[in-house]
C-alpha positions in Angstrom: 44.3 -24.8 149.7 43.7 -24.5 146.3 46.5 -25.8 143.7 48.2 -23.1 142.5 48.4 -23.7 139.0 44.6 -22.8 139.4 45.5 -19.6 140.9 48.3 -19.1 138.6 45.6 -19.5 135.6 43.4 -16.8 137.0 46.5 -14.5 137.2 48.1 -14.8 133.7 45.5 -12.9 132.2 46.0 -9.4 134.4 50.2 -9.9 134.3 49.6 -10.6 129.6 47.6 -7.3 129.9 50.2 -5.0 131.7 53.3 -6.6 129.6 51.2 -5.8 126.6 50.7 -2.0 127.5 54.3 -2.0 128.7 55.1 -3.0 125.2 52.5 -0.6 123.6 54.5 1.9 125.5 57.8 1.1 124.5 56.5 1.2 120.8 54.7 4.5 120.9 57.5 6.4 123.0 60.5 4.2 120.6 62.3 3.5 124.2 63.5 0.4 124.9 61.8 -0.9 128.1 64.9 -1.3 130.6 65.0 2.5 130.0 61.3 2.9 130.5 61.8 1.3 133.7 65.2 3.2 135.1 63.6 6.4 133.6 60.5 5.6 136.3 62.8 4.7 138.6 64.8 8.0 138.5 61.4 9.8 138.6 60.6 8.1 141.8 63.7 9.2 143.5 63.7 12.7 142.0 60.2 12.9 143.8 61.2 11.7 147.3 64.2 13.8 146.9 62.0 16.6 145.9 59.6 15.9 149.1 62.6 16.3 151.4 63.8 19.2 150.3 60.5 21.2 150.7 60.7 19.4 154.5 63.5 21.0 154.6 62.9 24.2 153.3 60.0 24.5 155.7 61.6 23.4 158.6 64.5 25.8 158.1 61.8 28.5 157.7 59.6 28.3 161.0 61.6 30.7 162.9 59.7 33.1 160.3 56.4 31.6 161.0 57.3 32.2 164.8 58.2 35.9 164.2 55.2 36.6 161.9 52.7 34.9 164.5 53.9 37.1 167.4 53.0 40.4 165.7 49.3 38.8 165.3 48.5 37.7 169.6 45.7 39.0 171.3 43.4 39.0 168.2 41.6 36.1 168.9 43.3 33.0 167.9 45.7 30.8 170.5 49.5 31.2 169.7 49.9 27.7 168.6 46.8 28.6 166.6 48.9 31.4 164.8 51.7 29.7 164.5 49.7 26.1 162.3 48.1 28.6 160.3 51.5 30.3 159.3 52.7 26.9 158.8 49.8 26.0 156.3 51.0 29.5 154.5 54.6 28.3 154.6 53.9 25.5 152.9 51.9 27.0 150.2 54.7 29.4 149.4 57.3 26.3 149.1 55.0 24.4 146.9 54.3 27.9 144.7 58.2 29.1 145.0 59.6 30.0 142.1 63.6 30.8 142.2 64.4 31.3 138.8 62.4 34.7 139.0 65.2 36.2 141.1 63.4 37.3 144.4 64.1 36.2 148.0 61.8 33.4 149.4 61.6 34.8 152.8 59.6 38.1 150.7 57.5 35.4 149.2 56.8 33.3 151.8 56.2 36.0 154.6 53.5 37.3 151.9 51.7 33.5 152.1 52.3 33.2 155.8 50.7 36.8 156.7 47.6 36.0 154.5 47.3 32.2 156.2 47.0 33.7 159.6 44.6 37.2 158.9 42.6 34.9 156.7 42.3 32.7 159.4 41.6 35.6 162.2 39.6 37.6 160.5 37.0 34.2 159.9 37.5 33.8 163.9 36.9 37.0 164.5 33.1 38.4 165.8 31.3 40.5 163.5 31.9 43.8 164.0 30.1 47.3 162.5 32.0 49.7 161.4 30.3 53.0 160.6 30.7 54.3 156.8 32.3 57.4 158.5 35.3 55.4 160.2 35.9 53.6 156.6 35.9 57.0 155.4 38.5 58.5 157.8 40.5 55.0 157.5 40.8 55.6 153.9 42.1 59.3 154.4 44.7 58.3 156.7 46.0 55.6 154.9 46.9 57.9 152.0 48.4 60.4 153.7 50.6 57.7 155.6 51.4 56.8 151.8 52.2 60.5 150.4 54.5 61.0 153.5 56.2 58.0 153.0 56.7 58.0 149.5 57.8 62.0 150.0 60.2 61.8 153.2 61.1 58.3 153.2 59.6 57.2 156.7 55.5 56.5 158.1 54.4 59.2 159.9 53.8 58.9 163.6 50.5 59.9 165.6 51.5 62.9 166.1 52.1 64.1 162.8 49.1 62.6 161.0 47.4 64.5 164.4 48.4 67.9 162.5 47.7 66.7 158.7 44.6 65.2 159.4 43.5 68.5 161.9 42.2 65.2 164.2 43.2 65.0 168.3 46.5 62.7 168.7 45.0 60.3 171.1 41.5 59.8 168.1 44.2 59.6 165.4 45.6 56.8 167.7 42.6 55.1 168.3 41.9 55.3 164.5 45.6 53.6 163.9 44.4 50.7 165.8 41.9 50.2 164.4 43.2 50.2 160.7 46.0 47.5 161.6 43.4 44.6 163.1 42.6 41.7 160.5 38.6 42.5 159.2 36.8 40.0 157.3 35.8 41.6 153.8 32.3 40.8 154.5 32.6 42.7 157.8 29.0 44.8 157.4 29.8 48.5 156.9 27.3 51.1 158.7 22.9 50.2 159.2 23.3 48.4 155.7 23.3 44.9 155.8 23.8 44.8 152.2 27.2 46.4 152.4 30.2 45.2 153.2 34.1 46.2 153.7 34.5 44.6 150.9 32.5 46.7 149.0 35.1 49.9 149.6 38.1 48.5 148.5 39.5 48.1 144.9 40.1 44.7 143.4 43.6 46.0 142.7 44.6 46.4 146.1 44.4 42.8 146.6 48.0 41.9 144.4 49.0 38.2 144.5 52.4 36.9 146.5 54.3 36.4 143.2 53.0 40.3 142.3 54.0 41.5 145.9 57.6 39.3 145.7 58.6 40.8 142.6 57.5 44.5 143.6 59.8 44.4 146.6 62.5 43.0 144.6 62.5 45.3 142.2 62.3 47.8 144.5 65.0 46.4 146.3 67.1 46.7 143.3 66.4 50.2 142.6 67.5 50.9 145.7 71.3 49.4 145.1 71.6 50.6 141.8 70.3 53.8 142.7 72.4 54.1 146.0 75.7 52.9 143.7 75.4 56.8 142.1 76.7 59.8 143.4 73.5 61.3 146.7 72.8 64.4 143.9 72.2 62.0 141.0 70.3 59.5 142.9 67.6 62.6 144.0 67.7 63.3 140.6 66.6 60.5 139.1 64.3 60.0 141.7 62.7 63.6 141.6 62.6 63.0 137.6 61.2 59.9 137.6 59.0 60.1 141.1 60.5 56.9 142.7 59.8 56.7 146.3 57.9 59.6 145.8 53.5 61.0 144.7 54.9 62.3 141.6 57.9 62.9 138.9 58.7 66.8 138.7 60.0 68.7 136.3 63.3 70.0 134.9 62.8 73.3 136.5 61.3 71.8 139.6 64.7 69.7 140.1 66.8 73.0 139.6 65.2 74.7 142.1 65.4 72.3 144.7 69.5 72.1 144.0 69.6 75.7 143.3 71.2 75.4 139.4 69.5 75.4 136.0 67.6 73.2 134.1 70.4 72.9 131.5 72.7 71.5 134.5 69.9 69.5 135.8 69.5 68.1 132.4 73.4 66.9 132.4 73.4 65.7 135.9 70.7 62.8 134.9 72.3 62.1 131.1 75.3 61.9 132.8 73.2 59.1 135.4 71.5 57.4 133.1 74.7 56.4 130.8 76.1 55.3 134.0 73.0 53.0 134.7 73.5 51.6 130.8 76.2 50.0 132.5 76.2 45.9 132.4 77.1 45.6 136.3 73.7 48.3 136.7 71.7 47.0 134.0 72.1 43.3 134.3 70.4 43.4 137.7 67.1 44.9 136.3 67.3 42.4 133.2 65.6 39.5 135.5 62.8 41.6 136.5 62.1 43.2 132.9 62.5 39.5 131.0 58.9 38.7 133.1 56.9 41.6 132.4 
């Protein structure tokens, strides 16, 4: 072979070059370069460390994967099928997850993992048209569901939206089914090729997993602090200030419902309000307002 000082000489130039930008580096960043070198070693084991923990994390959160993918059979993908794609969601909600915002990962994540699998579904799924009247009728339902549920607490069932709606039970059913499959949003809407599901739905109702995860925090939150006052202050505040319900309503409106005046009304939610100033009350809702 060849001698190795002459292999030696062709190889002292590259090793000069990299100990001259090691020392270029020391000088800029005033670090002396046995530090440079356990800082990048430190870095290197805070990244594998880092890549077992989201292994981890993932692993310990495919039972949710499993759960979400059985609610979504017989819609045209394989189970196993359902259950990679809500992987490939999982994952995306580990690498995205936040914890210092305050909210639960398993809200985050199932928001990434439902997404992965209708995304994936709805690009399976055959093209189907749906006339403009159906989208129509869709639409009205869903709103109603909404009204009742912010209003009474609970979705309606067929039977009820039957009566709203002034629509036969077994159509309303039908209609139900319809609204809860996975459609593509270029799904073509009535003899118009040039329109598309899409087309009839806002931009806002599309809100983004960190959006949706803090929503249902916050709303979880409400919930204890509300649920920590006396049952007539809670409907008070919640009647004044239309949580969980269409609309806020007024002093007089409040009265009437508890059969008093607006003057007691009036005290009732002073006296709730103080009680929320309160740092065990207030504390909780500081996370969420610090990232508005």
């Amino acid at each position: 072979g060849k001698p190795w000082s002459a292999v030696m000489g062709r190889n002292i130039p590259p090793v000069q070059d990299i100990q001259q930008k090691l020392t270029d580096l020391q000088t800029r960043v005033v670090v002396p370069l046995d530090e440079l070198k356990d800082i990048n070693k430190r870095m290197n084991a805070g990244e594998r460390a880092s890549r077992h923990a989201k292994k981890e994390m993932i692993e310990a959160n495919l039972r949710l994967v499993i759960s979400i993918a059985k609610k979504y059979t017989n819609r045209g993908l394989q189970f196993l099928d359902l259950i990679q794609e809500g992987n490939i969601g999982l994952m995306k909600a580990v690498d995205k997850f936040e914890y210092r915002r305050g909210y639960k990962f398993s809200t985050y994540a199932t928001w990434w993992i439902r997404q992965a699998i209708t995304r994936s579904i709805a690009d399976q799924a055959r093209t189907i048209r749906i006339p403009v009247h159906m989208i129509e009728t869709i639409n009205k339902m869903n709103r109603i569901s909404r009204q009742h549920l912010q209003e009474f607490g609970f979705e309606p069932d067929a039977s009820i939206l039957a009566e709203k709606m002034e629509i036969p039970e077994d159509k309303i059913r039908k209609i139900m089914k319809i609204a809860k499959e996975p459609i593509s949003m270029e799904t073509p809407i009535g003899d118009d090729d040039d329109s598309h599901l899409g087309d009839f739905i806002e931009d806002s109702a599309n809100t983004a997993p960190i959006d949706a995860a803090m929503q249902a925090g916050l709303r979880d939150v409400v919930k204890d602090i509300l649920d920590s006052l006396t049952p007539r202050e809670a409907k008070v505040l919640r009647m004044r200030f239309g949580i969980e319900m269409s609309t806020d309503h007024t002093l007089e409106e409040v009265g009437k419902q508890f059969d008093v005046t607006r003057e007691r009304i009036r005290q009732i939610e002073a006296k709730a309000l103080r009680k929320l100033k309160h740092p065990s009350r207030s504390d909780k809702l500081r996370s969420f307002i610090d990232t508005m």
